[in-house]
Z-matrix of the N, CA and C atoms (Angstrom, degrees):
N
C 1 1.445
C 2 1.527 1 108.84
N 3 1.580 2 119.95 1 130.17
C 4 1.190 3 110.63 2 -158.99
C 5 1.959 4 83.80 3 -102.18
N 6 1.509 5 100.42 4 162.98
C 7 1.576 6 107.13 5 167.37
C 8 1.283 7 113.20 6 -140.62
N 9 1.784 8 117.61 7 176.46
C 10 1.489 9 102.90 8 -173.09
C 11 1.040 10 117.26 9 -70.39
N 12 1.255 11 122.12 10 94.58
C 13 1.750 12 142.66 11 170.06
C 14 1.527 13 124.06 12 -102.50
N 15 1.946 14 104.29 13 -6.42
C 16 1.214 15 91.73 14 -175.09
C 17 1.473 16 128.21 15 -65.61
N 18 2.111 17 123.04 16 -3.36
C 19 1.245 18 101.65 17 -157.50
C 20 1.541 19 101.08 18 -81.06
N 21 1.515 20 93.86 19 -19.53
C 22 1.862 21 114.12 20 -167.33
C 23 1.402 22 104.36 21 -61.30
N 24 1.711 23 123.15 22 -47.72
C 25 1.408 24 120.03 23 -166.81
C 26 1.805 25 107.60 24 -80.09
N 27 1.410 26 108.99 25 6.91
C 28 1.035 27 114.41 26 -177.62
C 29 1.299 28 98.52 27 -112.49
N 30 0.913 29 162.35 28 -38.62
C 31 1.467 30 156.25 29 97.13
C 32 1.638 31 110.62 30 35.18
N 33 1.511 32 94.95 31 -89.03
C 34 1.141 33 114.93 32 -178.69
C 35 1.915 34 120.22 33 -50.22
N 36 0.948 35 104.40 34 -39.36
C 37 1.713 36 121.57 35 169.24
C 38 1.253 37 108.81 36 -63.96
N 39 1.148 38 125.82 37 -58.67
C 40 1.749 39 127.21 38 -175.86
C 41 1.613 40 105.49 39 -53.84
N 42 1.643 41 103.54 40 -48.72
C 43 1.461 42 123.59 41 -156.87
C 44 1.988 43 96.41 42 -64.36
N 45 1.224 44 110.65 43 -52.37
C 46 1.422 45 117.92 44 177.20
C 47 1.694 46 113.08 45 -67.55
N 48 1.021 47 117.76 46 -45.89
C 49 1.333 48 133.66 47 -179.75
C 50 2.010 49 102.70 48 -44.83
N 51 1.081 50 104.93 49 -45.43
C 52 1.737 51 123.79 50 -178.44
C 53 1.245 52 103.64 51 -66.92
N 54 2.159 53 102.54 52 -47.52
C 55 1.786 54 87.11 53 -158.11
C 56 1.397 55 114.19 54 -93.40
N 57 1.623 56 101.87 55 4.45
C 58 1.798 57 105.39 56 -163.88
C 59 1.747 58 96.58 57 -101.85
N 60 1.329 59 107.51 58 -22.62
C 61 1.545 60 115.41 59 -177.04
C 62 1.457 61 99.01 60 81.74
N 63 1.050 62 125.86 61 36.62
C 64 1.519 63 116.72 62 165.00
C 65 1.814 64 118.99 63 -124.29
N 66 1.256 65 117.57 64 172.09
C 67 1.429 66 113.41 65 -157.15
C 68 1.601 67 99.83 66 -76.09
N 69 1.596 68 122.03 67 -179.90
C 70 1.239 69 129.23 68 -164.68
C 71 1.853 70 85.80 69 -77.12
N 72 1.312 71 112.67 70 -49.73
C 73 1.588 72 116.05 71 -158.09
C 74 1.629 73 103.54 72 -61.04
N 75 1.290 74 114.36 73 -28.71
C 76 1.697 75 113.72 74 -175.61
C 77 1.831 76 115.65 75 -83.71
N 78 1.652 77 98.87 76 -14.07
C 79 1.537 78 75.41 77 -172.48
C 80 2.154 79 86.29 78 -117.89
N 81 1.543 80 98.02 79 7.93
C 82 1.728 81 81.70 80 170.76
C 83 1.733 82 101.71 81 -81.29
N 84 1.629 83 107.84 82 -25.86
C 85 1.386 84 95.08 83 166.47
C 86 1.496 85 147.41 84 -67.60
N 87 1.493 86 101.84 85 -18.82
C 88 1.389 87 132.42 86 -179.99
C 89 1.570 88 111.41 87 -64.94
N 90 1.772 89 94.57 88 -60.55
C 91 1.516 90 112.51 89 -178.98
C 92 1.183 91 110.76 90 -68.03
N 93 1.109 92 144.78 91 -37.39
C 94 1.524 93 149.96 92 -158.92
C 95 1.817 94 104.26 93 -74.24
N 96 1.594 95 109.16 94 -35.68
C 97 1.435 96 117.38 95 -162.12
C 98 1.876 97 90.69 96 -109.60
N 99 1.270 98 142.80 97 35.44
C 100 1.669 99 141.33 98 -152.99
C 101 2.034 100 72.42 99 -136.85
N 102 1.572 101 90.12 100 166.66
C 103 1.054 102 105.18 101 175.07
C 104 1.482 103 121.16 102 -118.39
N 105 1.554 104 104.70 103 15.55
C 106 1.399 105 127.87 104 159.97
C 107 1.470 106 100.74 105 -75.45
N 108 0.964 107 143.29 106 -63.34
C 109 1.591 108 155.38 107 -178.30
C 110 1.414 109 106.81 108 -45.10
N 111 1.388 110 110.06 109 -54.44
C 112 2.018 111 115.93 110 155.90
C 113 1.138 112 121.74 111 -82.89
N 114 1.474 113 129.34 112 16.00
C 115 1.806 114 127.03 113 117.66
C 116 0.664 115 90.65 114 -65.24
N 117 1.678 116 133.45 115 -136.49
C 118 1.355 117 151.46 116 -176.32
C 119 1.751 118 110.02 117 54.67
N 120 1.785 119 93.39 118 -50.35
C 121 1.678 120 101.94 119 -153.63
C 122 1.705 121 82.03 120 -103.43
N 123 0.957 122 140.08 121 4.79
C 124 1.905 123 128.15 122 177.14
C 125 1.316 124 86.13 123 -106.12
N 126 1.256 125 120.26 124 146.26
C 127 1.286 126 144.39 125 170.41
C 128 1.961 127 120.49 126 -92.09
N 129 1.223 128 69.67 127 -18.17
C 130 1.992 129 86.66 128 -176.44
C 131 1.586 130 98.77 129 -78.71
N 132 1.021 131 133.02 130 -30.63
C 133 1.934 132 153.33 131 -172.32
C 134 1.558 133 90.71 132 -64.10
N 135 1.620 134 108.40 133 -72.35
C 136 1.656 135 96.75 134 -155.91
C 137 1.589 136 111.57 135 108.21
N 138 1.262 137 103.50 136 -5.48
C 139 1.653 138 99.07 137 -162.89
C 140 1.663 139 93.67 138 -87.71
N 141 0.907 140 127.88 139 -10.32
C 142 1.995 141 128.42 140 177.20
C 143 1.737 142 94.79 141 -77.58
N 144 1.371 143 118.18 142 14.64
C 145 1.685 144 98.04 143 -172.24
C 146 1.828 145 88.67 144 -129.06
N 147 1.081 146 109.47 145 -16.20
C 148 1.664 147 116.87 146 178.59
C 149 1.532 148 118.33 147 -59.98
N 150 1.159 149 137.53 148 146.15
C 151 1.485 150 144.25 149 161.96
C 152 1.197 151 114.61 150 -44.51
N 153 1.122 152 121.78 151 136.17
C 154 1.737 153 132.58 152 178.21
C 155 1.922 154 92.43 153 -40.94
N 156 1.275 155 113.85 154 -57.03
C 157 1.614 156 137.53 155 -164.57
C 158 1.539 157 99.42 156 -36.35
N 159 2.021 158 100.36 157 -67.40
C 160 1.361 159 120.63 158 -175.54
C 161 1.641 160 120.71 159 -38.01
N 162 2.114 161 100.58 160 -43.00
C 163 1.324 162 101.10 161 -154.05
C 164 1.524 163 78.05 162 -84.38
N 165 1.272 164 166.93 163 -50.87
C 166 1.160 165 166.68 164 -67.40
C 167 1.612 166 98.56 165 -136.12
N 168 1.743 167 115.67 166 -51.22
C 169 1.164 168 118.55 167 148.26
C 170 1.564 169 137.24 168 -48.59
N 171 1.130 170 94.48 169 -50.38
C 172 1.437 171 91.26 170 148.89
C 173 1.344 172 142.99 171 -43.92
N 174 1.276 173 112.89 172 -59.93
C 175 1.545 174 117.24 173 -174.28
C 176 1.387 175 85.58 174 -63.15
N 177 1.461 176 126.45 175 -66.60
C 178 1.608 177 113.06 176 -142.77
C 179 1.732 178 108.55 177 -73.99
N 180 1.643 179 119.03 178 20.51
C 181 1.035 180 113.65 179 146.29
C 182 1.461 181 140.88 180 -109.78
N 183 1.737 182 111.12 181 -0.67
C 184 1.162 183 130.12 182 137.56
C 185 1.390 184 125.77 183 -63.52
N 186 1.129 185 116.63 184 -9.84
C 187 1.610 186 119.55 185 -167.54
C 188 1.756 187 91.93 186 -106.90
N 189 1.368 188 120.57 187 -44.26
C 190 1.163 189 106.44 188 157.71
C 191 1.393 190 157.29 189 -74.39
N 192 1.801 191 106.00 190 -15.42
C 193 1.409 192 110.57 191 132.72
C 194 1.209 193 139.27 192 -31.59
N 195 1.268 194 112.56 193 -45.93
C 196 1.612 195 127.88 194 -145.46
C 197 1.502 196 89.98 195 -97.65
């Protein structure tokens, strides 16, 4: 179930987009398909209450797992 999260994933996209050096279109694709992005959207997670910064760390350590 998605909720109003868009200002955050927009946040979060710009914010990564800067620190990874890649374009807006490559990491809205990245983020959109991550399972940081499906936190974000569960409410049971907590991750819709985190800092743009926090979730940003996040992803780019799922992204570096992967």
């Amino acid at each position: 179930m998605m909720f109003d999260d868009t200002a955050l994933m927009r946040l979060v996209i710009d914010l990564s987009a800067k620190r990874l050096n890649l374009t807006y279109e490559e990491i809205m694709e990245k983020f959109y398909h991550s399972n940081t992005c499906k936190h974000i959207s569960n409410k049971a997670t907590g991750y819709f209450t985190f800092a743009p910064i926090e979730i940003v760390e996040l992803f780019e350590e799922e992204l570096s797992a992967s």
